[in-house]
MITI-327632 format. One record per atom (N, C-alpha, C): residue in three letters; x, y, z; atom name. Coordinates in Angstrom, 2 decimals. Layout:
<nodes>
+-----+---------+---------+---------+----+
|  aa |      xx |      yy |      zz | at |
+-----+---------+---------+---------+----+
| Ala |       X |       Y |       Z | CA |
...
+-----+---------+---------+---------+----+
</nodes>
This chain:
<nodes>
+-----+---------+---------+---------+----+
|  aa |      xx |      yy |      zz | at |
+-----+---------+---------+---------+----+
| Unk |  -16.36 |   -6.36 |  -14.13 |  N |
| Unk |  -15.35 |   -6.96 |  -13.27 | CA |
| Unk |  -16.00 |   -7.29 |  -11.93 |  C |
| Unk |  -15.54 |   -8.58 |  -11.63 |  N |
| Unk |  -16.11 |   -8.81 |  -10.00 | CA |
| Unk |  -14.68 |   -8.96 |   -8.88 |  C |
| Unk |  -15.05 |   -8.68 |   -7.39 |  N |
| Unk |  -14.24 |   -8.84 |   -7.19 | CA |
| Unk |  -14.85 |   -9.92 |   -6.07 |  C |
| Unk |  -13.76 |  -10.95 |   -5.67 |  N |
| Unk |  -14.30 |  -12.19 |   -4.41 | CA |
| Unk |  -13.43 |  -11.86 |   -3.16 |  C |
| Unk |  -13.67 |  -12.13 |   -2.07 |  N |
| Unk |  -12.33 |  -11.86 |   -1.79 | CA |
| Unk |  -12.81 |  -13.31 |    0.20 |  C |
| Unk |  -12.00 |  -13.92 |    0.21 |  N |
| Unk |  -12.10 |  -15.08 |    1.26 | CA |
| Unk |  -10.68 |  -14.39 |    2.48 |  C |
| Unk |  -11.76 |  -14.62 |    3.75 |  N |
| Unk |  -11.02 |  -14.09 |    4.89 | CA |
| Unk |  -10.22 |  -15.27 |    5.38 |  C |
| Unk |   -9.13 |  -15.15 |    6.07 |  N |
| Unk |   -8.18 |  -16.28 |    6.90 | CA |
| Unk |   -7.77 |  -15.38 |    7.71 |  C |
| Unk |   -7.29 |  -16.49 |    8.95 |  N |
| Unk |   -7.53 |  -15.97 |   10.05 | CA |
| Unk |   -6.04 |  -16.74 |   10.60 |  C |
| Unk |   -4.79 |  -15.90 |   11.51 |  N |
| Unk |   -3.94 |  -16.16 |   11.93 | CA |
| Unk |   -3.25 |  -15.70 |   13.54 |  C |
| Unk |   -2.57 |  -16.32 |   13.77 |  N |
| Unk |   -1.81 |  -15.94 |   14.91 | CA |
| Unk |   -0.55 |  -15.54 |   15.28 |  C |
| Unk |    0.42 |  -14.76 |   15.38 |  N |
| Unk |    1.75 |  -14.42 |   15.45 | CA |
| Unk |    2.15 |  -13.49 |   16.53 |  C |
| Unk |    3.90 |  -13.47 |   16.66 |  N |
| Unk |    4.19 |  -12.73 |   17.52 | CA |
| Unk |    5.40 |  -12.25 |   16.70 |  C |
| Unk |    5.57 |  -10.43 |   17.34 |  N |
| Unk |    6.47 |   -9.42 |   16.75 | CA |
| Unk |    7.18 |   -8.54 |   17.73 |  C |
| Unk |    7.93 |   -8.22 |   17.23 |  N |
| Unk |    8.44 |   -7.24 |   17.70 | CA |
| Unk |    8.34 |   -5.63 |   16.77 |  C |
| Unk |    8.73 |   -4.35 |   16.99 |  N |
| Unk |    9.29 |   -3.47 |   16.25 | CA |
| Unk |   10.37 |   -3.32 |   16.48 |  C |
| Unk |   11.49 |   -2.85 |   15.65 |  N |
| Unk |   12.64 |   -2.51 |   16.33 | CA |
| Unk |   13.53 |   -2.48 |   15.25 |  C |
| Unk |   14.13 |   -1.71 |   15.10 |  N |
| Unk |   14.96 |   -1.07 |   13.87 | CA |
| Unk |   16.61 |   -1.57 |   15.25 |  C |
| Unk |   17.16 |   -2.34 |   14.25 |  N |
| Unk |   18.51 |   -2.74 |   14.99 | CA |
| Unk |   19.51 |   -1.79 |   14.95 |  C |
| Unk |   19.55 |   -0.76 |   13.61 |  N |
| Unk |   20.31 |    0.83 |   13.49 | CA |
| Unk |   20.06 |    1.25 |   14.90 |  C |
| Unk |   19.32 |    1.36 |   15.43 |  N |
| Unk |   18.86 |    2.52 |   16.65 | CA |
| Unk |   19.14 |    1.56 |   18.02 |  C |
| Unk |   19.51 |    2.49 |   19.17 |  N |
| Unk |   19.53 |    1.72 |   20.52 | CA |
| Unk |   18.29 |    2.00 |   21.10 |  C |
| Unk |   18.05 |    1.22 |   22.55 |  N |
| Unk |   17.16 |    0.63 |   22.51 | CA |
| Unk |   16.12 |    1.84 |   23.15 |  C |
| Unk |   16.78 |    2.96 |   23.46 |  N |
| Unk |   15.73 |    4.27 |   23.78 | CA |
| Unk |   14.92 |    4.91 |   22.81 |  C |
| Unk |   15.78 |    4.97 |   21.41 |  N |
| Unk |   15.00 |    5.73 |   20.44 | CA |
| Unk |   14.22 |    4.49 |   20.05 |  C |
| Unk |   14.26 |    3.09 |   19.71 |  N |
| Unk |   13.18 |    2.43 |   19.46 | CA |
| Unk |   12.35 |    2.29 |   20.42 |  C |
| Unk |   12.13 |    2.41 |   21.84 |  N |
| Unk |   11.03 |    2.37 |   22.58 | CA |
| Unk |   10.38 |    3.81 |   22.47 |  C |
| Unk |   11.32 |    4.81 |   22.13 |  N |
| Unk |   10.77 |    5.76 |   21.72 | CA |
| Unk |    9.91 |    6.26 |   20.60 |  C |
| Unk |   10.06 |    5.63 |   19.71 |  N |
| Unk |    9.08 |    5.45 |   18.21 | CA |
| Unk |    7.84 |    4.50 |   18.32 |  C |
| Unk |    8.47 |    2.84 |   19.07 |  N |
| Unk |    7.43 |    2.07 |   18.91 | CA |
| Unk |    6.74 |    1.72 |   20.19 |  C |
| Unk |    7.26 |    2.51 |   21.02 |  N |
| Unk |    6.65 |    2.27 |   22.21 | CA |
| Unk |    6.10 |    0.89 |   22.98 |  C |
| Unk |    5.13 |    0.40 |   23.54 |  N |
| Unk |    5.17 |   -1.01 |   23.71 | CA |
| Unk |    5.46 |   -2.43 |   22.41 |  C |
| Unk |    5.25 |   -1.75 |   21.42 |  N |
| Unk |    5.60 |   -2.99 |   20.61 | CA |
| Unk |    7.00 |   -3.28 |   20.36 |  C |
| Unk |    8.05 |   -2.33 |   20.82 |  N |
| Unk |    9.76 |   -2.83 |   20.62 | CA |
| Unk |    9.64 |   -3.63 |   22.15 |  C |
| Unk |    8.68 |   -4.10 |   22.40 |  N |
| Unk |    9.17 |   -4.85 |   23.62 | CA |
| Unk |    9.92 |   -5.89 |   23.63 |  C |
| Unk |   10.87 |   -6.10 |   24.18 |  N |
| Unk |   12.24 |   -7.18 |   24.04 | CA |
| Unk |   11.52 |   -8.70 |   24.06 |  C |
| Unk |   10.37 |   -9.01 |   24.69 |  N |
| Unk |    9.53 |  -10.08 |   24.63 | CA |
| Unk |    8.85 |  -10.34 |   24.02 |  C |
| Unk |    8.87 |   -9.61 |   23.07 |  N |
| Unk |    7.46 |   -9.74 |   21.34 | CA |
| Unk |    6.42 |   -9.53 |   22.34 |  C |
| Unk |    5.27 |   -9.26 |   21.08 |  N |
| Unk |    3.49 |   -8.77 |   21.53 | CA |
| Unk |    2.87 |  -10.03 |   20.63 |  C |
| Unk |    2.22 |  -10.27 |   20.05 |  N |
| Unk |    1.12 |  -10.98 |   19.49 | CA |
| Unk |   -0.28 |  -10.57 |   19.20 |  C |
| Unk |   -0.62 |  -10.84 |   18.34 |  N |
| Unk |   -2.02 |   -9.99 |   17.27 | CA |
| Unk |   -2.93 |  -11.62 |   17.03 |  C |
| Unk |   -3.71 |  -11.13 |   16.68 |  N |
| Unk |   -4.90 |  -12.36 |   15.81 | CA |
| Unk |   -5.16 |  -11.41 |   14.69 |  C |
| Unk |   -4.69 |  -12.01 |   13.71 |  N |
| Unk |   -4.51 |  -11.25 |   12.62 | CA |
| Unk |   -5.83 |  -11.75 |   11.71 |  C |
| Unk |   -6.09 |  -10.92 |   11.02 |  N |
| Unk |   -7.61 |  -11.25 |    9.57 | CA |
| Unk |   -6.69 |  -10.81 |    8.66 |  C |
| Unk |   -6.76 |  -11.93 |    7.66 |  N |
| Unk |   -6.48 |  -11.53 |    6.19 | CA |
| Unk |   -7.75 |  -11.76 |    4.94 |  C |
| Unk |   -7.48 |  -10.54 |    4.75 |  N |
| Unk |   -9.05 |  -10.72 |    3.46 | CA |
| Unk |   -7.98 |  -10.77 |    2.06 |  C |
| Unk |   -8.37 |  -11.52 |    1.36 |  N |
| Unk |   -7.61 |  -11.83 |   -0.21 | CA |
| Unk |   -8.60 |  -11.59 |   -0.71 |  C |
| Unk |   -8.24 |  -10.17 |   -1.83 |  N |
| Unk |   -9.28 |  -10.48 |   -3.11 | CA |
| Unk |   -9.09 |  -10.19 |   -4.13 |  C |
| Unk |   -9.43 |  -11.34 |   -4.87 |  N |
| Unk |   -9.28 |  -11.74 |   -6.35 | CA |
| Unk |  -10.18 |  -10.90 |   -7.27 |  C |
| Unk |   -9.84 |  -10.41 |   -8.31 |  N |
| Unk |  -10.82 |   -9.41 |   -9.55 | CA |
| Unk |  -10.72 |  -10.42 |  -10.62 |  C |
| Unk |  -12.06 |  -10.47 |  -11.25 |  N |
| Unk |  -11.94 |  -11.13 |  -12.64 | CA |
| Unk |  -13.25 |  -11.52 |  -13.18 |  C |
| Unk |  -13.79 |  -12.30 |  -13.87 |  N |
| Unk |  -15.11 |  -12.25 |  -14.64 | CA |
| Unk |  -15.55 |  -13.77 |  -14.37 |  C |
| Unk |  -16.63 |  -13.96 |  -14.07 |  N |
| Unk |  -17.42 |  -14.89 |  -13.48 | CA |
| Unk |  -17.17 |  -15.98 |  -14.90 |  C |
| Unk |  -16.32 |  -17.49 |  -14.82 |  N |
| Unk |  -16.69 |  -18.67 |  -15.69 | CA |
| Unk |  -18.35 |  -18.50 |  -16.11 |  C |
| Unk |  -18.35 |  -18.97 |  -17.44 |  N |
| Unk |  -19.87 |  -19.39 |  -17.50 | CA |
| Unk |  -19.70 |  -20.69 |  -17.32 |  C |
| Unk |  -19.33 |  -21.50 |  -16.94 |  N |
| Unk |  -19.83 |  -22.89 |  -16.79 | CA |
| Unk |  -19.80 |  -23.06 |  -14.81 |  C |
| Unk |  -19.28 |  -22.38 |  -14.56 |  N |
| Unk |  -19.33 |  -22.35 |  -12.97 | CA |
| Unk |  -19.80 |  -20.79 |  -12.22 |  C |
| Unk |  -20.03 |  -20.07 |  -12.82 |  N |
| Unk |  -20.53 |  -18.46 |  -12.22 | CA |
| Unk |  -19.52 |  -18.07 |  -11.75 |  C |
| Unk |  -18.57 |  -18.69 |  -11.15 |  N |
| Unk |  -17.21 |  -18.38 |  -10.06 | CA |
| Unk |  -16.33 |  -17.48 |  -10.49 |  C |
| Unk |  -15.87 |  -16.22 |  -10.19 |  N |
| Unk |  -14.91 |  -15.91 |  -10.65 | CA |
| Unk |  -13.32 |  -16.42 |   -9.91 |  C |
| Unk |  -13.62 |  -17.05 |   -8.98 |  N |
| Unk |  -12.39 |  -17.88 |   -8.60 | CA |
| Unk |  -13.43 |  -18.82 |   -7.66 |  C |
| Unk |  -13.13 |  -20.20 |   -7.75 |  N |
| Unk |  -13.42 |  -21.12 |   -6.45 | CA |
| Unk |  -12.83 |  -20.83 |   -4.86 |  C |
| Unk |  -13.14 |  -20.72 |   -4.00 |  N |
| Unk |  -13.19 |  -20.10 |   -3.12 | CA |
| Unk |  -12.52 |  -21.05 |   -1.85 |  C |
| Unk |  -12.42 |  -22.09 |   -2.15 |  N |
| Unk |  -12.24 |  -23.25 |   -1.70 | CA |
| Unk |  -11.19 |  -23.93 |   -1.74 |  C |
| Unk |  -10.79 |  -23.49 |   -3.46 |  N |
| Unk |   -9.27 |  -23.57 |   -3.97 | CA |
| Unk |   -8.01 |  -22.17 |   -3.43 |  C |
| Unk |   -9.05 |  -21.02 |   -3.31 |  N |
| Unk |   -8.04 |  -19.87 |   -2.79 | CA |
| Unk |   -7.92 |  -20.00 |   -1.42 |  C |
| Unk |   -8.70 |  -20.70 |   -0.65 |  N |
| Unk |   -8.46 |  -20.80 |    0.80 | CA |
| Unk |   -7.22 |  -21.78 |    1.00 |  C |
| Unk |   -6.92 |  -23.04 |    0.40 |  N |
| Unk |   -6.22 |  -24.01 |    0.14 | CA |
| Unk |   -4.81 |  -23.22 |   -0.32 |  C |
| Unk |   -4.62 |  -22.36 |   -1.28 |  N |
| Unk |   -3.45 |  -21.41 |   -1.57 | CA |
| Unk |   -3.07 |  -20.41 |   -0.33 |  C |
| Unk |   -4.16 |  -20.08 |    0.29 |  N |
| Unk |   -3.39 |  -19.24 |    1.25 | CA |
| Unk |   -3.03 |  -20.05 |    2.70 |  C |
| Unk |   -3.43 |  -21.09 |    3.19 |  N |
| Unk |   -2.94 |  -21.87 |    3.66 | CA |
| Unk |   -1.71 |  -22.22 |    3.26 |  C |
| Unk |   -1.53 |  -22.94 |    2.19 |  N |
| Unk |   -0.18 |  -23.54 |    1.87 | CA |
| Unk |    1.18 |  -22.43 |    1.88 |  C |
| Unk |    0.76 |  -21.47 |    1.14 |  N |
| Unk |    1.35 |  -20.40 |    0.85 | CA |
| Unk |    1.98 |  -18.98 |    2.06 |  C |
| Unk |    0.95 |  -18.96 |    2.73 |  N |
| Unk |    1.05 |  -17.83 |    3.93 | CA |
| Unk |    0.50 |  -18.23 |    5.19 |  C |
| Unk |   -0.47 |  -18.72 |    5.83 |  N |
| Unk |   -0.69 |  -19.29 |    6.62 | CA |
| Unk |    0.13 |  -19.95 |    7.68 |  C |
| Unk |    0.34 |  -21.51 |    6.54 |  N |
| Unk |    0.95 |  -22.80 |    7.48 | CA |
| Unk |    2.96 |  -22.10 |    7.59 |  C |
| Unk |    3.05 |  -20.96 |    6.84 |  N |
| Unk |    4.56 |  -20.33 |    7.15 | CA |
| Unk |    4.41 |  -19.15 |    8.36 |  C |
| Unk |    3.36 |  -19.03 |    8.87 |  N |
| Unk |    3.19 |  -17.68 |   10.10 | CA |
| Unk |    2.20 |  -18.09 |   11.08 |  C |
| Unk |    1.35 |  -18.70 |   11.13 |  N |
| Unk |    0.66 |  -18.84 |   12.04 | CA |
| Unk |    1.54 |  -19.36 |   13.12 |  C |
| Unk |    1.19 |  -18.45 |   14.44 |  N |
| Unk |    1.75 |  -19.22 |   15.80 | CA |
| Unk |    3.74 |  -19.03 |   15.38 |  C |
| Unk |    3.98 |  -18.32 |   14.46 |  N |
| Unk |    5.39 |  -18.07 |   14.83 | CA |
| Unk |    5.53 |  -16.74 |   15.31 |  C |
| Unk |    7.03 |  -16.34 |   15.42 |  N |
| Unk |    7.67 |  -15.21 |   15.55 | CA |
| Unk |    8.14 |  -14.73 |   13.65 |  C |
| Unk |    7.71 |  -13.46 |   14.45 |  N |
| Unk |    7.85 |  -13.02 |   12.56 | CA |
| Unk |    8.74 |  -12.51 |   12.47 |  C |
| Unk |    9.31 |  -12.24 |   13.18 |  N |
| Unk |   10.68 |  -11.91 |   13.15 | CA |
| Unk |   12.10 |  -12.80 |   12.94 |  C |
| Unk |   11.91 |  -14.33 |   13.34 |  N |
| Unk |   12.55 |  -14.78 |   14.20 | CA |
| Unk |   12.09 |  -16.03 |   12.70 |  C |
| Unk |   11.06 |  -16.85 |   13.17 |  N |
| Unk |   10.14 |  -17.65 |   12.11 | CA |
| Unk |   10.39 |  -17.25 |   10.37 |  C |
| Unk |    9.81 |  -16.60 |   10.27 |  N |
| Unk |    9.46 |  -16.56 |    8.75 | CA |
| Unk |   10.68 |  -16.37 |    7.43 |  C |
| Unk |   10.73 |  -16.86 |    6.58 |  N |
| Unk |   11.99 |  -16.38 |    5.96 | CA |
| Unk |   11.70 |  -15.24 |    5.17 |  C |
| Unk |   10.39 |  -15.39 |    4.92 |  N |
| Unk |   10.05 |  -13.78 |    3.90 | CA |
| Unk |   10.15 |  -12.60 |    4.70 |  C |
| Unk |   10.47 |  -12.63 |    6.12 |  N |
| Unk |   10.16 |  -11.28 |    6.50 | CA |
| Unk |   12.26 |  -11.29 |    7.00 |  C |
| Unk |   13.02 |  -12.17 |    6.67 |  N |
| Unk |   14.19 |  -11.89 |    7.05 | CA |
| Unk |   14.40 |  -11.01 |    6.93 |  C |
| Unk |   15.37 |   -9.90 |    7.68 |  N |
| Unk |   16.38 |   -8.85 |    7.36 | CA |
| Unk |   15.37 |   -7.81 |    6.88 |  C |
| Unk |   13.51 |   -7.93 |    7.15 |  N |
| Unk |   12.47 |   -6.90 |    7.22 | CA |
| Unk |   12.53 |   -6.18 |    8.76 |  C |
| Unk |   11.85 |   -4.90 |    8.60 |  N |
| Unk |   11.27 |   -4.47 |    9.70 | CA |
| Unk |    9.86 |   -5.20 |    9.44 |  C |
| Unk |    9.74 |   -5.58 |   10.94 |  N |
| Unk |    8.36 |   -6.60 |   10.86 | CA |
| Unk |    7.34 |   -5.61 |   11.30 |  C |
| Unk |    6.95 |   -4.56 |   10.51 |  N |
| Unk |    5.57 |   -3.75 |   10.39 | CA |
| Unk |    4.56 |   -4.50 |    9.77 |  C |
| Unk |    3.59 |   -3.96 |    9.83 |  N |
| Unk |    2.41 |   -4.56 |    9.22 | CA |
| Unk |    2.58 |   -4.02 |    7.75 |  C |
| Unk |    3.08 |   -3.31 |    7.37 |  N |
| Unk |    2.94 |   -2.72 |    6.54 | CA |
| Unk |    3.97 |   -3.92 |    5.19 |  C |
| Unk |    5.29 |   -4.01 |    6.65 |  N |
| Unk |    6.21 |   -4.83 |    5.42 | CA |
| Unk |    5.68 |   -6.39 |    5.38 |  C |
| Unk |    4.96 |   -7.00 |    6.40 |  N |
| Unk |    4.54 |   -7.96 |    6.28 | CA |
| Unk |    3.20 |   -8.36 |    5.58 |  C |
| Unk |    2.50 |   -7.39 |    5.03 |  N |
| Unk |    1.40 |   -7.22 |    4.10 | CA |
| Unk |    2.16 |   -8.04 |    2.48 |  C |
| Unk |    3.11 |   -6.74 |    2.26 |  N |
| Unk |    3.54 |   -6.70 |    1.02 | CA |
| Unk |    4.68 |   -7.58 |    0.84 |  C |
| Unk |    4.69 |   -8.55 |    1.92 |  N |
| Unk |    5.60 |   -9.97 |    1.90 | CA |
| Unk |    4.10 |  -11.23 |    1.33 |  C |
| Unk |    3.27 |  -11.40 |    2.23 |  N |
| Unk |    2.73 |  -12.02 |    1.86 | CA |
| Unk |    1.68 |  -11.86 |    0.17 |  C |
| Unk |    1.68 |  -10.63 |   -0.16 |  N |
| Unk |    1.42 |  -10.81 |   -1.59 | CA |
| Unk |    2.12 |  -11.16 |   -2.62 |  C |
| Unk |    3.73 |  -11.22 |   -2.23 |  N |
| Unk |    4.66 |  -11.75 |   -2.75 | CA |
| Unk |    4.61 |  -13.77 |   -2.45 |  C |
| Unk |    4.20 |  -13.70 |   -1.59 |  N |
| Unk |    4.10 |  -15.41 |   -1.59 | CA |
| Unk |    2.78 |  -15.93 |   -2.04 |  C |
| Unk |    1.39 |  -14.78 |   -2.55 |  N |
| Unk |    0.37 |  -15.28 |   -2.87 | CA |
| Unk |    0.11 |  -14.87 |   -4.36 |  C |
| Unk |    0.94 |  -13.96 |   -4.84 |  N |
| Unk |    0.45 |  -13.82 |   -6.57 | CA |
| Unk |    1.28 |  -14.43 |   -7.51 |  C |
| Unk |    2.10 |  -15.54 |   -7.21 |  N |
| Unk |    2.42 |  -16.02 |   -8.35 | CA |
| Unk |    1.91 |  -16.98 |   -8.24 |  C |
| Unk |    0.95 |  -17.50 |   -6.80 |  N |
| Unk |   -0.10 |  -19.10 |   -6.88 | CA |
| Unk |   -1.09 |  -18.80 |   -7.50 |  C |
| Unk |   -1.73 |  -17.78 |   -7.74 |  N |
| Unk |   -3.44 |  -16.97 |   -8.22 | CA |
| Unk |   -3.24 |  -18.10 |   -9.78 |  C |
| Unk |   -3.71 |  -18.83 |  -10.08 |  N |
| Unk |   -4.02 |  -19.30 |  -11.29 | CA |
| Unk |   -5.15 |  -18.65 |  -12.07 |  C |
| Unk |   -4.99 |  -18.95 |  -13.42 |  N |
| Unk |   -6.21 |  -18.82 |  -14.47 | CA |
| Unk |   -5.84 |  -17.17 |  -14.46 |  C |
| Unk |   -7.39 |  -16.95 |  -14.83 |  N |
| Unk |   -7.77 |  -15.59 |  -15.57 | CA |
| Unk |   -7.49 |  -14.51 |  -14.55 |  C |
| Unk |   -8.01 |  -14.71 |  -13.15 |  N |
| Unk |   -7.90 |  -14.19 |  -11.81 | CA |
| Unk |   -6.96 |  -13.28 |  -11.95 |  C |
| Unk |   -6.89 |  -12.17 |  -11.14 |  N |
| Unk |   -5.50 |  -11.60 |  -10.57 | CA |
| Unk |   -5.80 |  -10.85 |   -9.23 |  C |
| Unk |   -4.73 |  -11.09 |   -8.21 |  N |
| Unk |   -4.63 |  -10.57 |   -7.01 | CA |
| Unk |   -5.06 |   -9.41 |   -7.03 |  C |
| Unk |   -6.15 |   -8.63 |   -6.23 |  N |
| Unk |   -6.22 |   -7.16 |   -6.36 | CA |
| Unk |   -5.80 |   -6.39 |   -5.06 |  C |
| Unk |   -6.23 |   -7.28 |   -4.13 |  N |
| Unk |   -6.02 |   -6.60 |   -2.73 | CA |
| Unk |   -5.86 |   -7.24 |   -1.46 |  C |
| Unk |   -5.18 |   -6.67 |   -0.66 |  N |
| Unk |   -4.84 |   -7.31 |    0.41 | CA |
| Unk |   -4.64 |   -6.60 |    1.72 |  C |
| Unk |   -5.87 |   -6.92 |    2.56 |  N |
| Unk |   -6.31 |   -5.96 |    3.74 | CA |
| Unk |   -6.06 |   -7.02 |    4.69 |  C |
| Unk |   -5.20 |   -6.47 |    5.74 |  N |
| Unk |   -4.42 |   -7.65 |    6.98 | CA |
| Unk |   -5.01 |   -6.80 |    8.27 |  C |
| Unk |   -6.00 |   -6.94 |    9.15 |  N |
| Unk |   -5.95 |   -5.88 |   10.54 | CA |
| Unk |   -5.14 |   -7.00 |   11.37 |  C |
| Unk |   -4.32 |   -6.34 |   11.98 |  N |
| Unk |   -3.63 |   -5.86 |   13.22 | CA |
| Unk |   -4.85 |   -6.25 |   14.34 |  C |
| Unk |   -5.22 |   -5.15 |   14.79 |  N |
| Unk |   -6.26 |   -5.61 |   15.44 | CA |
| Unk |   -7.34 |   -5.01 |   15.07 |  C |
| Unk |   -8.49 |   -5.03 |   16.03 |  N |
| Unk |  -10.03 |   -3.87 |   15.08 | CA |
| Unk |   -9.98 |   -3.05 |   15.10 |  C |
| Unk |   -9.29 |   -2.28 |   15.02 |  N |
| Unk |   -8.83 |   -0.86 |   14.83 | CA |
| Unk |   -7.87 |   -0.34 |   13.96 |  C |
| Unk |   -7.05 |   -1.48 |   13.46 |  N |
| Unk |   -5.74 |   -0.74 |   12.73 | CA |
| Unk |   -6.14 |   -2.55 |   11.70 |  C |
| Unk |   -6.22 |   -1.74 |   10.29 |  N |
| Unk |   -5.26 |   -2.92 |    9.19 | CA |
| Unk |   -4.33 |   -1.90 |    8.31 |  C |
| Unk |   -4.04 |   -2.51 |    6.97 |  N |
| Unk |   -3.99 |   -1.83 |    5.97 | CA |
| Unk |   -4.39 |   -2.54 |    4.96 |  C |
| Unk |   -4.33 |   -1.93 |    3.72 |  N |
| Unk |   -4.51 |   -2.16 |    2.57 | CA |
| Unk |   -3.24 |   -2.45 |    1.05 |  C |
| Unk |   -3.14 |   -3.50 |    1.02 |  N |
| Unk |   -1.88 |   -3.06 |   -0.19 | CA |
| Unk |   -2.61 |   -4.13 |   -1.29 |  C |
| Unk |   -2.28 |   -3.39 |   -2.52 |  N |
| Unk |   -2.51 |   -3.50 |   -4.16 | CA |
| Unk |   -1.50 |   -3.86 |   -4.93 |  C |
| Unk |   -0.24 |   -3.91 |   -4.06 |  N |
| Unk |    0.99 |   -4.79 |   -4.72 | CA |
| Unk |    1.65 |   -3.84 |   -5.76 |  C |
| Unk |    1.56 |   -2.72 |   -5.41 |  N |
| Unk |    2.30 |   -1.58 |   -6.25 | CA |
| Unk |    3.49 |   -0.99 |   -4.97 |  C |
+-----+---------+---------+---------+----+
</nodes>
């Protein structure tokens, strides 16, 4: 098994903020990020695909074609918005990184064509904080 995996690169703005709670206990949990004015990240997304190299092309996915899917797909719907506010996949979400990970593997594994399948999906926040989700 190989795995490929092509980085993209985005821009957004968030808030935290659980609407159940007033506005002390959420500054109290999320501290500067429930800020009433959103924050903003430069986000890295690494996509990577598992699967067995074509023999007529070595590729286990074209790389060129998955950059083109995550554009269409996740990208050109978040870059430079409010994710809160913007996006329809993250409606009626808490906009964590965590729930916005496992939104966008929902808008990128039913494009994965062929033999391929989505394996992983590592989003940092900033250089210090990403995560990792496997779509389980």
């Amino acid at each position: 098994m190989h795995y490929i995996t092509r980085i993209e690169h985005f821009n957004a703005a968030h808030k935290l903020y659980n609407p159940n709670w007033d506005k002390e206990k959420n500054e109290a949990v999320f501290g500067k990020c429930a800020n009433e004015n959103w924050h903003g990240h430069n986000f890295e997304l690494y996509v990577t695909l598992k699967g067995h190299p074509d023999p007529e092309t070595g590729f286990v996915f074209d790389v060129k074609k998955l950059s083109q899917i995550i554009k269409k797909e996740v990208i050109e719907k978040i870059d430079h918005k409010n994710l809160n506010v913007d996006v329809d996949f993250m409606s009626g979400k808490l906009c964590s990184i965590e729930n916005l990970v496992a939104g966008i593997w929902q808008q990128l594994e039913p494009n994965i064509p062929g033999d391929v399948k989505l394996h992983c999906l590592k989003l940092y926040e900033t250089a210090r904080i990403y995560v990792e989700y496997y779509g389980e």
